[in-house]
One Martini backbone bead per residue (centre of mass of N, CA, C, O) as a GRO file, in nm:
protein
  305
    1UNK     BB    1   0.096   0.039   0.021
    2UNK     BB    2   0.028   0.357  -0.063
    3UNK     BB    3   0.120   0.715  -0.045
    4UNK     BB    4   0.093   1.111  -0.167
    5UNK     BB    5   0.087   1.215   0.110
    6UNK     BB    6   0.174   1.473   0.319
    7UNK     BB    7   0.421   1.455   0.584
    8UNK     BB    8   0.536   1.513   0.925
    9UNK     BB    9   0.898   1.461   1.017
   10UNK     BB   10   1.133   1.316   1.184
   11UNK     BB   11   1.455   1.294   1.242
   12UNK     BB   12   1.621   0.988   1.441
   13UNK     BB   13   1.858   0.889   1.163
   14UNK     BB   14   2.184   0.886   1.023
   15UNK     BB   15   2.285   0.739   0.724
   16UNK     BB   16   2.417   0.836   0.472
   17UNK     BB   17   2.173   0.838   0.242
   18UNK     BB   18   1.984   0.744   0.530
   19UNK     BB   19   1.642   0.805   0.700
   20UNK     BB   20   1.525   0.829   1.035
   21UNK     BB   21   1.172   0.855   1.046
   22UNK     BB   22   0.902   1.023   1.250
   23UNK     BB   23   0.619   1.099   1.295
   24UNK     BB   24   0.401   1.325   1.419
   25UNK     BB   25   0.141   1.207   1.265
   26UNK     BB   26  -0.041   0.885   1.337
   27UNK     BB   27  -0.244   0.884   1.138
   28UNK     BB   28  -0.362   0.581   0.939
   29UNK     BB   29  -0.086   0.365   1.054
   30UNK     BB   30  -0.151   0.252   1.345
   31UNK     BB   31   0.186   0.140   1.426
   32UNK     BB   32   0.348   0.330   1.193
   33UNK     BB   33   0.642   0.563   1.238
   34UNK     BB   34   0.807   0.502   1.086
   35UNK     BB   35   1.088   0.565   0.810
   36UNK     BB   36   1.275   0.488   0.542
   37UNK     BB   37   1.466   0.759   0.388
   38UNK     BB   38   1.521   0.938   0.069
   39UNK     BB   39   1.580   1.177  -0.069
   40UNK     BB   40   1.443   1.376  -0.379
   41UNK     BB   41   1.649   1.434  -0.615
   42UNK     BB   42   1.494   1.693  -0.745
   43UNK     BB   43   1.613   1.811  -0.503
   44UNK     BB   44   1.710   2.144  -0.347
   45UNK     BB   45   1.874   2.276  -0.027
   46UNK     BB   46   2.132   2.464  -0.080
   47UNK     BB   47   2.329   2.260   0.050
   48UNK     BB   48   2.149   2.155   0.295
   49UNK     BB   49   2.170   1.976   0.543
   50UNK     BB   50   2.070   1.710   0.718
   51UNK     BB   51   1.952   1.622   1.029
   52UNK     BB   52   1.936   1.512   1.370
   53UNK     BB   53   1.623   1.689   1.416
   54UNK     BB   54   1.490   1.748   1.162
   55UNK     BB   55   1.225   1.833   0.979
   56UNK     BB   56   1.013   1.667   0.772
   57UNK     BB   57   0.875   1.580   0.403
   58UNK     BB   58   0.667   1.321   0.321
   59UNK     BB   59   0.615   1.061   0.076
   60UNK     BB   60   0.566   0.774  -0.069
   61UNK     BB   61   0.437   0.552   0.126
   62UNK     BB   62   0.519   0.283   0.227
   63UNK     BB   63   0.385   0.025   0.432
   64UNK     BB   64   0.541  -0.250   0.385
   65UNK     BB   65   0.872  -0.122   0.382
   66UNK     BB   66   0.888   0.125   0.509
   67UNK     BB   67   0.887   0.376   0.296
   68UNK     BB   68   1.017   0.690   0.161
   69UNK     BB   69   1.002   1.042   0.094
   70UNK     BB   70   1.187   1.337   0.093
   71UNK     BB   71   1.104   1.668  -0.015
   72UNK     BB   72   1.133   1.851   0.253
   73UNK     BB   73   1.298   2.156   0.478
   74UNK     BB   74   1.258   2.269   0.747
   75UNK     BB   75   1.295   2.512   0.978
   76UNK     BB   76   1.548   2.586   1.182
   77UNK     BB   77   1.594   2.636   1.479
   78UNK     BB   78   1.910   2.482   1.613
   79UNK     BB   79   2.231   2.403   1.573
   80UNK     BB   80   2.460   2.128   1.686
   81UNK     BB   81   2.778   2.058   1.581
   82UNK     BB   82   2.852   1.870   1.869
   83UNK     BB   83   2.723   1.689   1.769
   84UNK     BB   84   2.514   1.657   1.533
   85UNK     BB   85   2.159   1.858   1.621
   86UNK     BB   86   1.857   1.952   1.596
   87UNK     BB   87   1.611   2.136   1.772
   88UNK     BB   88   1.703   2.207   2.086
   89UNK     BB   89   1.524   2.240   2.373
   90UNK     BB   90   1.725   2.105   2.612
   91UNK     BB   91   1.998   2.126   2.829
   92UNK     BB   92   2.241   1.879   3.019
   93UNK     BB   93   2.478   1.957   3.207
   94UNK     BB   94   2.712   1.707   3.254
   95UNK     BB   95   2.869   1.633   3.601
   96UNK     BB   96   3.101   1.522   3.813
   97UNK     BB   97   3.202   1.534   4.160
   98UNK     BB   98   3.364   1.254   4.095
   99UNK     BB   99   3.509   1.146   3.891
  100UNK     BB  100   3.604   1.294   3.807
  101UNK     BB  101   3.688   1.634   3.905
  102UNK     BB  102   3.540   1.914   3.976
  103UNK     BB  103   3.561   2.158   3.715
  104UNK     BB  104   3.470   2.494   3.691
  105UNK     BB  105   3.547   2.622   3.427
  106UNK     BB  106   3.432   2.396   3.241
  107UNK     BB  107   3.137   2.404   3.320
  108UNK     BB  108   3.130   2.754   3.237
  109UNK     BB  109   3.157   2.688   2.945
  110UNK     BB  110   2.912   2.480   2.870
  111UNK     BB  111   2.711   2.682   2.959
  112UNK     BB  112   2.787   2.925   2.762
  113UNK     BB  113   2.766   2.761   2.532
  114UNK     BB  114   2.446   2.660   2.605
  115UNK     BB  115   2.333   2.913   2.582
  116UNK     BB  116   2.431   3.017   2.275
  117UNK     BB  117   2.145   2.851   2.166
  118UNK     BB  118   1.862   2.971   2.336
  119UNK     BB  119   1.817   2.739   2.590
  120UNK     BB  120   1.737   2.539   2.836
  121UNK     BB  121   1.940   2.517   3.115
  122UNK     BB  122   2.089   2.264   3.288
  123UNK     BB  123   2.254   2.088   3.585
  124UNK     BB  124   2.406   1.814   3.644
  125UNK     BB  125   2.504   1.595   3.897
  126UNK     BB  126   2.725   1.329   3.949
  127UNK     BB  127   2.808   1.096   4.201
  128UNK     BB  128   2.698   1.138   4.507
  129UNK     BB  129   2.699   0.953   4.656
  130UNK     BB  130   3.060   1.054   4.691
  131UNK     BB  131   2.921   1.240   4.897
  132UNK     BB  132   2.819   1.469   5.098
  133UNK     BB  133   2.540   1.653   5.189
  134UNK     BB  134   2.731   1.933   5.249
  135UNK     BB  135   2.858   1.947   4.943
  136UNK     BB  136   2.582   1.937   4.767
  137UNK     BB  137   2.461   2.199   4.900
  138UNK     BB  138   2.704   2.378   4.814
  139UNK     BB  139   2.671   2.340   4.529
  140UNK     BB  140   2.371   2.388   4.488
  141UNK     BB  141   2.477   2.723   4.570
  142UNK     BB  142   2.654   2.797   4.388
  143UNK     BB  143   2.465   2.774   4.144
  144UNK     BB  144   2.228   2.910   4.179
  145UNK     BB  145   2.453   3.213   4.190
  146UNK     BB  146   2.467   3.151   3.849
  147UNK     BB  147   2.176   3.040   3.740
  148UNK     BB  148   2.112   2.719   3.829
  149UNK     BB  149   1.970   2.448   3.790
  150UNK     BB  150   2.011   2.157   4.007
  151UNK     BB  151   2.100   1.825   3.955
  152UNK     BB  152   2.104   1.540   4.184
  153UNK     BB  153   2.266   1.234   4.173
  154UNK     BB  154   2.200   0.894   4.313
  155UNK     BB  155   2.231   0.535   4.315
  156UNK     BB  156   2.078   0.511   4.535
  157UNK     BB  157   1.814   0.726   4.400
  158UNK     BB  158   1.553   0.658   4.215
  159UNK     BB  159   1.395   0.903   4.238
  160UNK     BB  160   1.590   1.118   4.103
  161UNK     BB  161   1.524   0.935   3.801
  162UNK     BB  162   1.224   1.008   3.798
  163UNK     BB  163   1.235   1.328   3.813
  164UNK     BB  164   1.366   1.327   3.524
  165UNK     BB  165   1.207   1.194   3.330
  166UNK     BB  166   0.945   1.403   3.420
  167UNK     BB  167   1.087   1.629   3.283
  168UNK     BB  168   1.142   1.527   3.024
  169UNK     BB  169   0.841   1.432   2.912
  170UNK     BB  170   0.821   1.810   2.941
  171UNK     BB  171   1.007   1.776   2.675
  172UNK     BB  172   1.089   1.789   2.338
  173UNK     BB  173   1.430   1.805   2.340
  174UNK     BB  174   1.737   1.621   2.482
  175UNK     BB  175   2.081   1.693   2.577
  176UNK     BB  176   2.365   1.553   2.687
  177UNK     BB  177   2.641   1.732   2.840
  178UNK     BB  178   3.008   1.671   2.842
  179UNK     BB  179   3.242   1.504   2.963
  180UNK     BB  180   3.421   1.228   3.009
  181UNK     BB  181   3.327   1.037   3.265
  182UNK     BB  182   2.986   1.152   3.373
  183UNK     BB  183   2.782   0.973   3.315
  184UNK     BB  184   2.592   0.951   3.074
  185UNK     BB  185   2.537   0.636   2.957
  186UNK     BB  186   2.406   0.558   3.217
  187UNK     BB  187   2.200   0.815   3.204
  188UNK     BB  188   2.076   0.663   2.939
  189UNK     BB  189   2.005   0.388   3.020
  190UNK     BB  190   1.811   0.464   3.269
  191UNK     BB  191   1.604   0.605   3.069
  192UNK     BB  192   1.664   0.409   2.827
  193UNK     BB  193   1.519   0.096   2.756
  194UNK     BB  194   1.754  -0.094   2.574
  195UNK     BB  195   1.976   0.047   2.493
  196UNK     BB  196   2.274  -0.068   2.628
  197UNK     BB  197   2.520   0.084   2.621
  198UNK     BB  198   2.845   0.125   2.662
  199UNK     BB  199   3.077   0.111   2.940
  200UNK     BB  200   3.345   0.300   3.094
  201UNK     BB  201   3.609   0.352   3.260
  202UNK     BB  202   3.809   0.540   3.426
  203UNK     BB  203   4.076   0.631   3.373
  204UNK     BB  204   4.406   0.655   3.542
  205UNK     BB  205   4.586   0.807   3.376
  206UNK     BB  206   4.382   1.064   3.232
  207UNK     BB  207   4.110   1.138   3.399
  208UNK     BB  208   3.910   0.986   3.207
  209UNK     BB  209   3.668   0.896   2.991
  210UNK     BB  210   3.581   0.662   2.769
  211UNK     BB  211   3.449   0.656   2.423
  212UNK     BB  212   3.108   0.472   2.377
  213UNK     BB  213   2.993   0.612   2.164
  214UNK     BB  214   2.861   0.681   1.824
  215UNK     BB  215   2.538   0.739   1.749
  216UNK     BB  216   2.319   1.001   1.635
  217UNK     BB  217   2.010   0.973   1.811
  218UNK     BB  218   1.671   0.958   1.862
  219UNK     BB  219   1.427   0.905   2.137
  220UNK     BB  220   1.184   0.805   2.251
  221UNK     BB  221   0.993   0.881   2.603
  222UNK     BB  222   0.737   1.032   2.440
  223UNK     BB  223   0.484   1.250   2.321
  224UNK     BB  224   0.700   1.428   2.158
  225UNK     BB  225   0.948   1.329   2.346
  226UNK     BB  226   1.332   1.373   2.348
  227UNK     BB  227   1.650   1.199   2.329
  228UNK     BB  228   1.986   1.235   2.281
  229UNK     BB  229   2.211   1.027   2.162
  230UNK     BB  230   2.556   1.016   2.176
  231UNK     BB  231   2.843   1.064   2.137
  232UNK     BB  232   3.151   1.059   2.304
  233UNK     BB  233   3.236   1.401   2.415
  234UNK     BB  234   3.409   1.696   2.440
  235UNK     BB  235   3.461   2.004   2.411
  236UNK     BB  236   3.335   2.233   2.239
  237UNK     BB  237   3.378   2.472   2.058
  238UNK     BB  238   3.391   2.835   2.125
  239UNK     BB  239   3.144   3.077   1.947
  240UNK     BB  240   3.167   3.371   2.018
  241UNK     BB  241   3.062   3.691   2.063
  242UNK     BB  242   3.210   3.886   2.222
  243UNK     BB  243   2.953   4.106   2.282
  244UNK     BB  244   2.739   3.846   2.404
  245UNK     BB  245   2.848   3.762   2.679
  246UNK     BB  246   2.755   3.951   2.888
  247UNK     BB  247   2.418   3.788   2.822
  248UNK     BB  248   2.509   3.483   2.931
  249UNK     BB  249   2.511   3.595   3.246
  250UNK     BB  250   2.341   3.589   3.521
  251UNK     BB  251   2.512   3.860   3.667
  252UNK     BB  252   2.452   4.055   3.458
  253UNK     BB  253   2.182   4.058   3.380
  254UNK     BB  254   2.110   4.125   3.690
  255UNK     BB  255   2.223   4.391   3.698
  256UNK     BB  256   2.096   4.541   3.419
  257UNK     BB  257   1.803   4.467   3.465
  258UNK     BB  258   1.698   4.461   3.753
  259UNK     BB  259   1.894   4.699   3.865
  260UNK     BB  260   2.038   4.905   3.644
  261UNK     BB  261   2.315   4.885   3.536
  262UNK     BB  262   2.472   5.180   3.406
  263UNK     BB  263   2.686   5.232   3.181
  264UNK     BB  264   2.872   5.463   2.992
  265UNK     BB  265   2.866   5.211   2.765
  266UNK     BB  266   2.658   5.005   2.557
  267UNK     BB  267   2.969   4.811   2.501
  268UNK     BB  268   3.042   4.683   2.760
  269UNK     BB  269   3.276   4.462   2.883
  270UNK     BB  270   3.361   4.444   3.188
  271UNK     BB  271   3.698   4.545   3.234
  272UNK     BB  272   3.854   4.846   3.236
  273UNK     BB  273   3.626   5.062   3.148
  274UNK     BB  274   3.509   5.331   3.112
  275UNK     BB  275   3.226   5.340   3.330
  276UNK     BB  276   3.216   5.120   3.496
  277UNK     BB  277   2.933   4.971   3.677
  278UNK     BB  278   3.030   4.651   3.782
  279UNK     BB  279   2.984   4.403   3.974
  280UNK     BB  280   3.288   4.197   4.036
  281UNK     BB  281   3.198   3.993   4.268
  282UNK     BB  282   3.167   3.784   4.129
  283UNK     BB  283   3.275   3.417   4.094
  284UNK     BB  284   3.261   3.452   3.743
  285UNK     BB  285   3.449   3.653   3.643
  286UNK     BB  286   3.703   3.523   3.613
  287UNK     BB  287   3.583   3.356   3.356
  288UNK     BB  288   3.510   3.591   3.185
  289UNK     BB  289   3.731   3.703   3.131
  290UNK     BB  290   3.932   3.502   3.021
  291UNK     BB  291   3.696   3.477   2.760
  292UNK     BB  292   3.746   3.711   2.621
  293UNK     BB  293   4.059   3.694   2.589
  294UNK     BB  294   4.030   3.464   2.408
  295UNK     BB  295   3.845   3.586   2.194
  296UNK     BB  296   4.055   3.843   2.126
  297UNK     BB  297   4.288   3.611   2.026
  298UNK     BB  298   4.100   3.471   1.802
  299UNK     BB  299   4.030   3.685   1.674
  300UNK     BB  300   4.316   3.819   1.568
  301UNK     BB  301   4.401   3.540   1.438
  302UNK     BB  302   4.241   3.560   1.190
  303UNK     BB  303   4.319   3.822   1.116
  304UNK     BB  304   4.605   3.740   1.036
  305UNK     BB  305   4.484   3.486   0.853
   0.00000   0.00000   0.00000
C-alpha cells in the first residue's frame, strides 16, 4: 500500500545517504510510525544538510517496506555543531562531582557554550553518592548563584532519576552535554529501557573516560519528547561573539536587568573600561575574563590568518 499524501516527520537517525523518520502525526498508519526514507533525487536543499533532529516532509509512503521519501526541509530552530543534532529544546550540562574530580571553570565554558544556543539549560551533576550531603548542598548553591537549576543524582536514589525523567518527558528533544567518564551513558541507560549502550570506566593514567558511544540518535521516551543519544565528546569549540558574552552570565543580566546597572558605554565589556559600573565581586566573573581574553585573543588571530 502506498500513499502520496504528505506528512511532516521527524528525522531521529541518519546514516550515509538514508534517514530514520518518525511521523509527528500517526493517524492513519495504526502502529506504523517510522520510515526509512531517501531525499527525492530533484530537490535541492541549496546545499543544506539534513540532521538528526530536522523537521522534515514526507511522501510517497509504502507501508509494507515502511519506506519513504522527504521532500521538502522544515526551517530549524538551532543547529549543534558536535555531535550534529537539530532543534534542541533543553540541554542538561551534565559533570560528576567526583571521579573525575569537578573541574569549575570546565563546567562554566559548557554552560556559557549551552546558553549561547538561546534554549533552557540546566545542570546536572552525577555521582553524588560519593559526596557528602554537606558538600552536596554547598555545590547547589554555589550554582544556584550562578543562575541555575541544579539536578544532584545519586545511584543510590531511584527516585531522583524517576523526577528527571519526569522532567524530561515535558520537554520536546533533550540533550546530556559534558566531558567523558561523567556518567552520561549510565543515565542515558537508564532513562532509555533496552538502549545498552557500552559503557567504560574512567581511566587511571588520563583521569578521564573512554568513549563509548558512536551514533547519534533521537529516542522517544513520551508522546512527542525525544532525547538525544550521542558519542562521547569532550568540549565543542566555543564560538561566541565577543559582544554576546556578557549576555551569557547570569550575574551580569541581572545587574543591568534587575538592577538597572549602567554602564558609560552601551558596549561596555566590563574589563577595566572607562565608566563601568559593574560589580566584579560574583564568583564567575574570573572566568568571564578569562572567556573575553580568549575571545579577543581568537578574534585577532584569525584577522591575521
Amino acid at each position: 500500500m502506498k500513499t502520496n499524501r504528505n506528512h511532516l516527520a521527524l528525522v531521529t537517525k541518519k546514516f550515509n545517504e538514508f534517514f530514520l523518520v518518525d511521523l509527528k502525526n500517526q493517524e492513519n498508519f495504526g502502529n506504523i510510525d517510522r520510515f526509512l526514507c531517501r531525499v527525492k533525487k530533484s530537490i535541492n536543499f541549496k546545499d543544506q544538510l539534513i540532521y538528526v533532529g530536522d523537521e522534515v516532509v514526507i511522501d510517497s509512503i509504502d507501508l509494507k517496506s515502511k519506506r519513504a521519501i522527504i521532500t521538502s526541509l522544515k526551517k530549524r530552530k538551532n543547529l549543534l555543531s558536535r555531535p550534529s543534532v537539530a532543534n534542541i529544546s533543553n540541554i542538561y550540562i551534565t559533570f560528576s562531582v567526583v571521579e573525575p574530580e569537578l573541574n569549575l571553570s570546565q563546567v562554566n565554558r559548557f554552560l556559557i557554550s549551552a546558553e549561547s544556543m538561546r534554549v533552557e539549560v540546566t545542570l546536572v551533576l552525577t555521582k553524588c553518592d560519593l559526596i557528602s550531603e554537606k558538600k552536596r548542598t554547598f555545590l547547589v548553591d554555589k550554582f544556584r548563584k550562578w543562575g541555575y537549576q541544579t539536578i544532584t543524582l545519586n545511584l543510590q536514589k531511584s527516585d531522583q532519576f524517576k523526577n528527571l525523567l519526569t522532567e524530561l518527558k515535558q520537554k520536546k528533544c533533550s540533550i546530556f552535554m559534558g566531558p567523558s567518564g561523567v556518567g552520561k551513558t549510565t543515565l542515558l541507560n537508564t532513562i532509555i529501557p533496552g538502549l545498552k549502550n557500552n559503557t567504560a570506566p574512567v581511566s587511571s593514567k588520563i583521569k578521564r573516560g573512554k568513549n563509548t558511544t558512536r551514533n547519534v540518535e533521537l529516542f522517544s521516551i513520551s508522546n512527542q519528547s525525544y532525547i538525544v543519544d550521542t558519542p562521547g565528546f569532550n568540549m565543542q569549540p566555543l564560538e561566541v561573539d565577543i559582544r554576546a558574552l556578557p549576555n551569557l552570565y547570569y550575574e551580569i543580566e541581572k545587574q543591568v536587568i534587575d538592577e538597572g546597572v549602567r554602564c558609560k558605554f552601551r558596549n561596555c565589556l566590563h574589563l577595566d573600561d572607562e565608566g563601568c559600573n559593574l560589580d566584579k565581586s560574583f564568583e564567575r566573573y574570573s572566568f568571564y575574563r578569562e572567556m573575553i581574553e580568549s575571545s579577543k585573543s581568537h578574534y585577532y588571530q584569525n584577522q591575521e590568518d
